[in-house]
C-alpha positions in Angstrom: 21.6 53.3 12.8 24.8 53.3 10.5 27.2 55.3 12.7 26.0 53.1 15.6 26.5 49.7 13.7 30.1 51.4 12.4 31.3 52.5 16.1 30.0 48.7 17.8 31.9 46.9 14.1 34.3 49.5 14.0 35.1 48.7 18.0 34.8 45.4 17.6 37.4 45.2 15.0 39.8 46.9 16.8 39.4 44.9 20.2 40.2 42.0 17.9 43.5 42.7 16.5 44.4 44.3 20.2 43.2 41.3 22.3 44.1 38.8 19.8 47.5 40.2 19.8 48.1 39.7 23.4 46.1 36.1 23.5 49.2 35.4 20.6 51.5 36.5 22.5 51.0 35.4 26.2 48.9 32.1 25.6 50.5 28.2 25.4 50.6 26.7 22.2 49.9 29.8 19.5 52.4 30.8 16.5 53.8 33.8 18.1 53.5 32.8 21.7 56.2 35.5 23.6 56.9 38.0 20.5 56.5 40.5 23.0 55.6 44.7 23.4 56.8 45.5 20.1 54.4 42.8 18.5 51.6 43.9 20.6 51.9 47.6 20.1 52.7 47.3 16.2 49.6 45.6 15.7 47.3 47.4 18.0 48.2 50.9 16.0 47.7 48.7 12.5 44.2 47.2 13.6 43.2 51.0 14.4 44.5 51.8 11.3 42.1 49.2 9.3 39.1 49.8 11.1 39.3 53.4 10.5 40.2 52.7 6.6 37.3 50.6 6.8 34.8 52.5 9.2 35.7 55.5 7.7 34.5 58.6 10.2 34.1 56.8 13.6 35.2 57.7 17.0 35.0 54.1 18.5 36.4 55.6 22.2 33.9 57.3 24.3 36.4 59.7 25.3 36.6 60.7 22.0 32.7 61.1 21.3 32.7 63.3 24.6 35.5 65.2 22.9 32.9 65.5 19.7 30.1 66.9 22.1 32.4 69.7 23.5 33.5 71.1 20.3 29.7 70.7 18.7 29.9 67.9 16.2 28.0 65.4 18.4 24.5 65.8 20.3 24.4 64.9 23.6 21.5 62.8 21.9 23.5 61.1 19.7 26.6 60.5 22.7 24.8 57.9 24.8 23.9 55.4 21.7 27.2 55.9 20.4 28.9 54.9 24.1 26.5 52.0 24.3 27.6 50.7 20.6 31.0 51.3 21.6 31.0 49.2 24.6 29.1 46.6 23.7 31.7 45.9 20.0 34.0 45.8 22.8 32.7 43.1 24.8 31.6 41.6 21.4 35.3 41.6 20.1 36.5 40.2 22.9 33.9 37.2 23.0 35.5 36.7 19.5 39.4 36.1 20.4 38.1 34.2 23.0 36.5 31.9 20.6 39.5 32.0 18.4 41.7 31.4 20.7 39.7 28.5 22.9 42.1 25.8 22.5 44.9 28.1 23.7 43.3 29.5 26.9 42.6 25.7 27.6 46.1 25.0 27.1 47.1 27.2 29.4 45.0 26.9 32.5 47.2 26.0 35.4 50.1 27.2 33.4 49.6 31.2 33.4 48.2 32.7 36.3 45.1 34.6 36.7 46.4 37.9 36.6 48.0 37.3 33.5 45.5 35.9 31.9 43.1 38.9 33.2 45.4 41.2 31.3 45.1 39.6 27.9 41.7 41.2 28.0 42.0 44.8 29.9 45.0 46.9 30.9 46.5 47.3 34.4 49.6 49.1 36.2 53.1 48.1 35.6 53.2 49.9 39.5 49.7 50.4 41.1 49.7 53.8 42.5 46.1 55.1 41.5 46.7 59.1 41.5 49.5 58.3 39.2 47.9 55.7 37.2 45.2 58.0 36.5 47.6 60.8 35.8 49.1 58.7 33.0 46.0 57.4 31.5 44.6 61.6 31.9 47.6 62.7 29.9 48.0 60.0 27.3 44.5 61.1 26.5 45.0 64.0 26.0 48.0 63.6 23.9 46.1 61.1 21.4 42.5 63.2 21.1 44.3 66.7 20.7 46.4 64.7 17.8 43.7 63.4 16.1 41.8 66.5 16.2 45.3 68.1 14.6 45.9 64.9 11.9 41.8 65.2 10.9 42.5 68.9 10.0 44.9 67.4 7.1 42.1 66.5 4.4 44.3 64.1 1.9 42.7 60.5 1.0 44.2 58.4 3.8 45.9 60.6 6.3 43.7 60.0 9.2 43.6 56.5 9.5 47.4 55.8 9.1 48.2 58.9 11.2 46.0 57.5 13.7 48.0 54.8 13.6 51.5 55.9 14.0 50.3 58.2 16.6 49.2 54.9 18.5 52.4 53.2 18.0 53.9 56.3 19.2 52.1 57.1 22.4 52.4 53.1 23.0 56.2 52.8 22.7 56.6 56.3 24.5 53.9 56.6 26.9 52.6 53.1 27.6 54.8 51.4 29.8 53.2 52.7 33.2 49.4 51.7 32.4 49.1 50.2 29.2 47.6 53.3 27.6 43.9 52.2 27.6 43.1 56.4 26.3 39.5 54.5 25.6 36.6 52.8 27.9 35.4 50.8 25.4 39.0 49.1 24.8 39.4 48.4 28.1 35.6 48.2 30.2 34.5 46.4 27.2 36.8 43.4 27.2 37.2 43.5 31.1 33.5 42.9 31.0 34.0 40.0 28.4 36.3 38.7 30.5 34.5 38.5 34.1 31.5 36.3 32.0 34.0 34.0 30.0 34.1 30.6 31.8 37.6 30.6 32.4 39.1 28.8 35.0 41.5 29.9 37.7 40.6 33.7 36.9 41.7 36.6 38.8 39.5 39.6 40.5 38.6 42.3 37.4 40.2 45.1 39.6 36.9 46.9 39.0 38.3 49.8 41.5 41.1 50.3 38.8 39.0 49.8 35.6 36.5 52.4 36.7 38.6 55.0 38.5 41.8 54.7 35.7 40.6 53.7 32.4 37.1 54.2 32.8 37.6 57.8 34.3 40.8 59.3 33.3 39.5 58.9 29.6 37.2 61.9 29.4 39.0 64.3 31.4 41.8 63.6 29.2 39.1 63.9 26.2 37.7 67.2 27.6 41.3 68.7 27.8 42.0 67.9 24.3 38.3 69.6 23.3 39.1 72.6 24.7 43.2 72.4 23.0 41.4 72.0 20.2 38.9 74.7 20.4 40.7 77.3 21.7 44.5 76.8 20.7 43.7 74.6 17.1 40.7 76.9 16.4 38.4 74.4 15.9 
């Protein structure tokens, strides 16, 4: 019952400094409306950061908990609760921005489209082109599970969390611009869930065909890659 409350608080925490961030930045009438991708990334990769510091040994991504299964440090038992807990801190975090940022979403009705709005909450192509969308989200992935498996290996007070965190900010500014490197179901089914029962006006379709096929899938093939990078070429 711990690791479950840590992955749901753990997710949550996370989905508020990443949504937040964007409500700042693309909502009417907040402090730092229009800081932009460097804002957004920066604190995305910091709010890992504290909720692993905080959380301590948590996946809070389902593609990483698959990851856990392959190499043996996770039950299959133990994998569905921890995907449920997961999913439902991200729909929980989200719920929170959006009570945070209330008077800012009502501020801008009629003023930012739906689509916009949509994409406070879950990621979407910068060009929609599915095979490579899910290509991009596949391969990002990979690149984040197989370096968290690498940074975990370094056993100094601290390491993982703030490496976890670079890494993000890394793979963000590098890898991000096609899809908005989701690399995690729960980031991104989580809030697009929040945001399809949210009353907000004017909004847009969810794109369920993307969420489920790019984010929602790409995730654990990139996760089983990374297992099996890690198992047979890290030695795990």
């Amino acid at each position: 019952m711990h690791q479950l409350l840590s992955e749901f608080m753990g997710t949550a925490l996370m989905i508020i400094f990443g949504v937040g961030v964007h409500a700042d930045t693309v909502l009417n009438d907040t402090k730092y409306h229009g800081s932009g991708h460097l804002f957004c990334i920066t604190t995305w990769a910091f709010g890992i950061t504290v909720s692993l510091f905080i959380f301590g040994n948590v996946c809070i991504n389902p593609a990483m908990a698959l990851a856990q299964v392959i190499l043996g440090n996770m039950t299959w038992g133990t994998f569905f609760p921890v995907v449920i807990a997961e999913m439902l801190g991200g729909i929980f975090g989200a719920l929170i921005v959006y009570v945070m940022y209330a008077d800012s979403f009502k501020h801008s009705y009629g003023k930012i489209d739906g689509v916009t709005m949509r994409n406070i909450f879950s990621t979407s192509p910068a060009v929609r082109n599915l095979p490579r969308n899910f290509f991009v989200e596949f391969f990002d992935t990979f690149i984040f599970i197989a370096a968290i498996l690498a940074i975990s290996e370094i056993k100094a007070p601290g390491v993982v969390p703030i490496g976890v965190g670079l890494l993000v900010w890394a793979i963000g500014m590098g890898l991000g611009g096609p899809t908005g490197f989701a690399m995690n179901q729960a980031r991104d089914l989580g809030p697009r869930i929040a945001h399809a029962i949210l009353p907000l006006k004017g909004k847009a379709s969810n794109d369920w065909q993307y969420g489920l096929i790019v984010p929602g899938l790409a995730p654990f093939l990139g996760g089983i890659a990374a297992a099996f990078f890690g198992k047979f070429y890290l030695g795990l």
